[in-house]
C-alpha positions as CSV (number, residue, x, y, z in Angstrom):
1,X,-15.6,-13.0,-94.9
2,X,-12.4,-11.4,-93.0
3,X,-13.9,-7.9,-93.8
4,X,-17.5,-8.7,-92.3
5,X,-15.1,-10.6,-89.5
6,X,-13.8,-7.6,-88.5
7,X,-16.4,-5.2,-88.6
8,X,-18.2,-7.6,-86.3
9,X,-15.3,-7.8,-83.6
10,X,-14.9,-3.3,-84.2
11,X,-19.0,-3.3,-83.5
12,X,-18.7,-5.1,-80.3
13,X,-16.0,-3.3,-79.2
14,X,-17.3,-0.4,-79.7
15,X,-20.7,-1.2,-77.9
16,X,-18.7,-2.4,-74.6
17,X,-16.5,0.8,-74.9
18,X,-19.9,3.1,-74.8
19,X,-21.4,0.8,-71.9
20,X,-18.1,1.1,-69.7
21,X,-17.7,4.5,-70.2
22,X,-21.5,5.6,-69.8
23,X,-21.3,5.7,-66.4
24,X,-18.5,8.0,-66.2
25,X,-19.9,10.4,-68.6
26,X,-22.9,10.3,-66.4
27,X,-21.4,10.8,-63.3
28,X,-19.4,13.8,-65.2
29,X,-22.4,15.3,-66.5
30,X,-24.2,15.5,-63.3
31,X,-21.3,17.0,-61.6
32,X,-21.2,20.0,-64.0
33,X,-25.1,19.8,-63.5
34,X,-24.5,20.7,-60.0
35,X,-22.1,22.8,-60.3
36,X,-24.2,25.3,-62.7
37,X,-26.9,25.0,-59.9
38,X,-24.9,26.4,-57.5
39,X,-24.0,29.4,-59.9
40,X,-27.8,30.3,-59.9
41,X,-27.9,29.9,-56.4
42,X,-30.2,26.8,-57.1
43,X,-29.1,24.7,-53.7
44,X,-31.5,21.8,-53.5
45,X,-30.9,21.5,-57.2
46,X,-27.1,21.1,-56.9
47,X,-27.3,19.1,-53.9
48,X,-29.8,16.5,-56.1
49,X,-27.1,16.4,-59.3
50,X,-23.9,15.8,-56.6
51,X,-26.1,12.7,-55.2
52,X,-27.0,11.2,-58.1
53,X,-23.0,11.8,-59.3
54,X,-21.9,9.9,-56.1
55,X,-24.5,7.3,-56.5
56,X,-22.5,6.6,-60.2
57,X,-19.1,6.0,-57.8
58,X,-16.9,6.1,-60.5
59,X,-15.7,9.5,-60.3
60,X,-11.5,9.9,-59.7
61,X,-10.0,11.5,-56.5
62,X,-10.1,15.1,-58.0
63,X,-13.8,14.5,-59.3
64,X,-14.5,13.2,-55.5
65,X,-13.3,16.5,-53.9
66,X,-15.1,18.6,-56.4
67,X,-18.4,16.8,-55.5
68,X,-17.8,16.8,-52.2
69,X,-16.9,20.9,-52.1
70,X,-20.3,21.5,-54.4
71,X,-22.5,19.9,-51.4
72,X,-21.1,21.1,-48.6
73,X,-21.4,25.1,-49.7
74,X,-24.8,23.7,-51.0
75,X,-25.8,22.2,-47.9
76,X,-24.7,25.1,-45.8
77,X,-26.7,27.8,-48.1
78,X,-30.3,25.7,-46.8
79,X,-28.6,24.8,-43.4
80,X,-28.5,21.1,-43.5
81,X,-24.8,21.7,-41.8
82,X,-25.7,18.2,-40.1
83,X,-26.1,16.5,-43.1
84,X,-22.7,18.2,-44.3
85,X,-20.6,16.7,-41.7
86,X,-19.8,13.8,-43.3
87,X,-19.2,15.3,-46.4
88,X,-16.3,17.7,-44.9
89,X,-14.4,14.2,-42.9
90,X,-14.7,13.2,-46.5
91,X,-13.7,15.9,-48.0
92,X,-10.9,16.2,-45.5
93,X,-9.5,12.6,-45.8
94,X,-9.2,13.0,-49.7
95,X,-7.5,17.1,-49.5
96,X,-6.7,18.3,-45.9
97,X,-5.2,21.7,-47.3
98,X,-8.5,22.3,-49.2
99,X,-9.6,26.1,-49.8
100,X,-12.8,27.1,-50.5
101,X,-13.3,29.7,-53.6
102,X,-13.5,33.4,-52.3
103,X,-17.1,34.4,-52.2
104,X,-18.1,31.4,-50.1
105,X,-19.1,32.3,-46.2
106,X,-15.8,32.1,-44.1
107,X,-18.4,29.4,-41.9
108,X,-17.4,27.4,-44.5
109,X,-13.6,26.6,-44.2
110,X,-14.1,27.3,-40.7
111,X,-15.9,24.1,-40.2
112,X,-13.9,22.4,-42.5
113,X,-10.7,23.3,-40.4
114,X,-12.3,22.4,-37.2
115,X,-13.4,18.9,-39.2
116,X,-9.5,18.2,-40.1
117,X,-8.1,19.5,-36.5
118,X,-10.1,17.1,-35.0
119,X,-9.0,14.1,-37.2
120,X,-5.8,15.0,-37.2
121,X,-4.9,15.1,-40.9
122,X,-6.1,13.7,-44.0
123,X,-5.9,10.6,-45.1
124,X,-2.7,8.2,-44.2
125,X,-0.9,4.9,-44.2
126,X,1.4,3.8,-42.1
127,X,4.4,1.3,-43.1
128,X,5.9,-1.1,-40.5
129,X,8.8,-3.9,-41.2
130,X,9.8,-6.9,-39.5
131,X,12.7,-8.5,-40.1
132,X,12.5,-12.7,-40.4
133,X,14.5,-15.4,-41.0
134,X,13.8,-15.6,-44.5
135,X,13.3,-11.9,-45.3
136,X,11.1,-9.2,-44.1
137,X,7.2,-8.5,-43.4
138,X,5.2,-5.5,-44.5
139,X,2.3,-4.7,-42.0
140,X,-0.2,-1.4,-43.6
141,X,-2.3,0.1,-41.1
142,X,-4.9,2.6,-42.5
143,X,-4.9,6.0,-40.5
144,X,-7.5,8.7,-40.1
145,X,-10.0,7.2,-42.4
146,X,-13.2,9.0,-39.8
147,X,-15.4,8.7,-42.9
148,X,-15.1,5.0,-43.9
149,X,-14.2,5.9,-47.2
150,X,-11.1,3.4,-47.5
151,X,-12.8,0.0,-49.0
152,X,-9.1,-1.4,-49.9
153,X,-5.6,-1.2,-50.5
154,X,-3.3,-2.4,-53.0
155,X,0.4,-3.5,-51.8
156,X,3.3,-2.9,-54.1
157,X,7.0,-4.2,-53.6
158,X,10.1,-5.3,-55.0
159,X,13.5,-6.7,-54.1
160,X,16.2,-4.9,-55.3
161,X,15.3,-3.2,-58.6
162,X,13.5,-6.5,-59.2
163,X,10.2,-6.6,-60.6
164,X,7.3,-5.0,-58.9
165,X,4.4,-7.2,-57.2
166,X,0.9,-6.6,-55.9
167,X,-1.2,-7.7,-53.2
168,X,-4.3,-6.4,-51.8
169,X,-3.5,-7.8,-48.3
170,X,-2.8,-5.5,-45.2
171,X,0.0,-7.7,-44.1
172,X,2.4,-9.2,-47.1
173,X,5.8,-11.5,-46.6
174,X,8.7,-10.6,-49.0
175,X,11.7,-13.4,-49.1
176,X,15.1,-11.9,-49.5
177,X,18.7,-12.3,-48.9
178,X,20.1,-10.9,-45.5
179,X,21.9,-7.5,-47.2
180,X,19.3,-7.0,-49.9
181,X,16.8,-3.8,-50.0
182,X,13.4,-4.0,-50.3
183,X,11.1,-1.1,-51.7
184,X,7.5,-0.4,-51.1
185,X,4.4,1.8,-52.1
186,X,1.0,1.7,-51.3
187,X,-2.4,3.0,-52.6
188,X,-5.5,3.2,-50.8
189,X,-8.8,2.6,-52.9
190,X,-12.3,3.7,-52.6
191,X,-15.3,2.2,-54.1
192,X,-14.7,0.6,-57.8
193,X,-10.5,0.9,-56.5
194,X,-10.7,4.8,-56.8
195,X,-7.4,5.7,-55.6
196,X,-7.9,7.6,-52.7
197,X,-4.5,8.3,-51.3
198,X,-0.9,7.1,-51.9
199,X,2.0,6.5,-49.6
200,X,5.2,6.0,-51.9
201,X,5.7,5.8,-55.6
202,X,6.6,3.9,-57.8
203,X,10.4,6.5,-58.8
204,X,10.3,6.6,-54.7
205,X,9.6,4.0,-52.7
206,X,9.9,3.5,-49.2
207,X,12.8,1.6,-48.7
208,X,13.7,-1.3,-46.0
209,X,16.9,-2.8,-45.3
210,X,18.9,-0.7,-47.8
211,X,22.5,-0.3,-47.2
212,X,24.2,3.0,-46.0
213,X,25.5,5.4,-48.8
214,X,29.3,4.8,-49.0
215,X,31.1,7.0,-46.9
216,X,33.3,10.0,-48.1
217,X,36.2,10.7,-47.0
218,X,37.7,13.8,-46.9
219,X,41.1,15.0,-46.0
220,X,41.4,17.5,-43.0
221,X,43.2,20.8,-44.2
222,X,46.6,21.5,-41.8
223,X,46.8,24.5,-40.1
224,X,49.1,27.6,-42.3
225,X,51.7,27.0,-38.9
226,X,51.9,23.7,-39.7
227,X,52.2,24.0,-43.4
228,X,55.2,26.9,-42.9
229,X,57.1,23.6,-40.8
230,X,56.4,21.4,-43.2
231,X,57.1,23.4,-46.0
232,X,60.8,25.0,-46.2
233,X,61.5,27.2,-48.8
234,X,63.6,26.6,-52.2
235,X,67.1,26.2,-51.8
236,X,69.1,29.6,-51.6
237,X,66.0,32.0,-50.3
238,X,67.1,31.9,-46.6
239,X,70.5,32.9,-47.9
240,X,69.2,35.6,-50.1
241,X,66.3,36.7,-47.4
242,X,69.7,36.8,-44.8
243,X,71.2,39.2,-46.7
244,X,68.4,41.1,-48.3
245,X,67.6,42.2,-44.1
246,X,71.4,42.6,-43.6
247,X,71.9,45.3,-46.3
248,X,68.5,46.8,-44.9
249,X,69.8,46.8,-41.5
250,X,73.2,48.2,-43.2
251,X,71.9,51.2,-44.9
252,X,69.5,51.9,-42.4
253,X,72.3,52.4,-39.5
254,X,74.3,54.5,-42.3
255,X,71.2,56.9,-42.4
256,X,71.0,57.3,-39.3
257,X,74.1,58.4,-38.6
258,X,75.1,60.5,-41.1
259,X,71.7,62.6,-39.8
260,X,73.5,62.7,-36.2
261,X,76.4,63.7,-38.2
262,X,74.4,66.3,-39.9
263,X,73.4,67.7,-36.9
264,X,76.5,68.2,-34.8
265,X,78.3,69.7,-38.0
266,X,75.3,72.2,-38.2
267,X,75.2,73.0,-34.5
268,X,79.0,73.5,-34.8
269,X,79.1,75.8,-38.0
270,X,75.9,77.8,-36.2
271,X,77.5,78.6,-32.9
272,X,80.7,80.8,-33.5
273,X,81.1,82.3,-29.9
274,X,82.3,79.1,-28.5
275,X,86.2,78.6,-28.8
276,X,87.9,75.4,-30.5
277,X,89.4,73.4,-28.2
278,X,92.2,71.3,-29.5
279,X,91.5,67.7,-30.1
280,X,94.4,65.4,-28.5
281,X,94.3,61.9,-30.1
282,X,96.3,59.4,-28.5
283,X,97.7,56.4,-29.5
């Protein structure tokens, strides 16, 4: 009875496993289906298989820009460039710094360029606080979302390294103590909460009220004049620097005399035409 118990509950789980995930293996299947059309240069083809992809809407963000990137070139090769604006403000909401592969027309990126110059960017949220009596207040405002792509956003914050909550509100109240941080992130979803675009992280969050890194202090370095006054030398070196110069001085007067000497005895023992004059010492 437990055996055929189980097998029923592994049969039914298996059947709504294969009927969530059909639509996903659809909407992969087509997207390779387009993108072998546009390998043969089959346009209207490709442009068919990317629709029916986006009509699944439960591709991720790097399945979006690859279905979006496959209908543009397509679009451009039959000249439906109308028709591909709002694929490029798409496209440039999701990947601003897009390229296009190599051998498609430089038309291309050009209008893509123009597209996210005109917009501004890609895709954005901005975070503002205000600080209240009982703790602070979150405010998300969606930014360059030209497209309408952006069908909601999900909230994330914690007090401290508290727990993490959620809220799919643009505007979200967060009680806290006067000195205590608060962290935030934020996603922004497309249809069936495809995340479009995040602003923060979970490992880095944008922070509110947190307190100022401790400060560092660091010595200041004296000047060498100042350390030579401060810092006499041991005990007996001025005595023995004194006399070390003195016996330098000494023997360097000694020198020099006995080369004056030198020279007046030379000059005398050179020159015998001159007489000797006697020397009168007196006392």
């Amino acid at each position: 009875m437990l055996v055929r118990r189980t097998a029923v509950f592994a049969a039914l789980s298996l059947v709504v496993w294969a009927a969530l995930s059909v639509p996903c293996v659809v909407a992969r299947a087509q997207l390779a289906a387009g993108r072998r059309s546009l390998e043969v240069a089959d346009f209207q083809r490709a442009i068919r298989a990317f629709d029916r992809a986006e009509r699944t809407e439960t591709l991720d963000r790097e399945g979006l820009v690859s279905l979006y990137e496959g209908r543009i070139i397509a679009r451009f090769a039959v000249g439906t460039r109308t028709r591909a604006r709002r694929d490029l403000q798409i496209l440039g909401e999701l990947d601003p710094t897009h390229t296009f592969p190599v051998e498609v027309p430089p038309e291309v990126g050009e209008a893509f360029a123009e597209v996210v110059r005109s917009a501004g960017g890609g895709l954005d949220a901005a975070l503002s606080w205000t600080d209240e009596a009982s703790g602070s207040r979150l405010r998300v405002e969606v930014q360059r979302d030209t497209a309408s792509i952006v069908t909601g956003i999900r909230v994330h914050t914690r007090v401290g390294e508290g727990p993490w909550s959620s809220s799919d509100a643009h505007e979200v109240s967060i009680p806290h103590a006067p000195r205590e941080a608060v962290g935030a992130w934020v996603e922004l979803l497309g249809p069936h909460d495809v995340v479009l675009h995040t602003q923060g992280s979970a490992e880095a969050p944008v922070l509110h009220g947190a307190p100022p890194p401790p400060r560092v202090e660091v010595a200041p370095i004296a000047p060498i004049d100042a350390l030579d006054e401060a810092t006499p030398p041991p005990s007996g070196q001025d005595d023995a620097l004194a006399i070390g110069l003195g016996v330098g001085l000494g023997g360097a007067a000694l020198v020099a005399a006995a080369v004056v000497l030198g020279v007046v005895l030379g000059t005398q023992a050179s020159d015998r035409t001159q007489p000797l004059l006697p020397v009168v010492v007196g006392f």
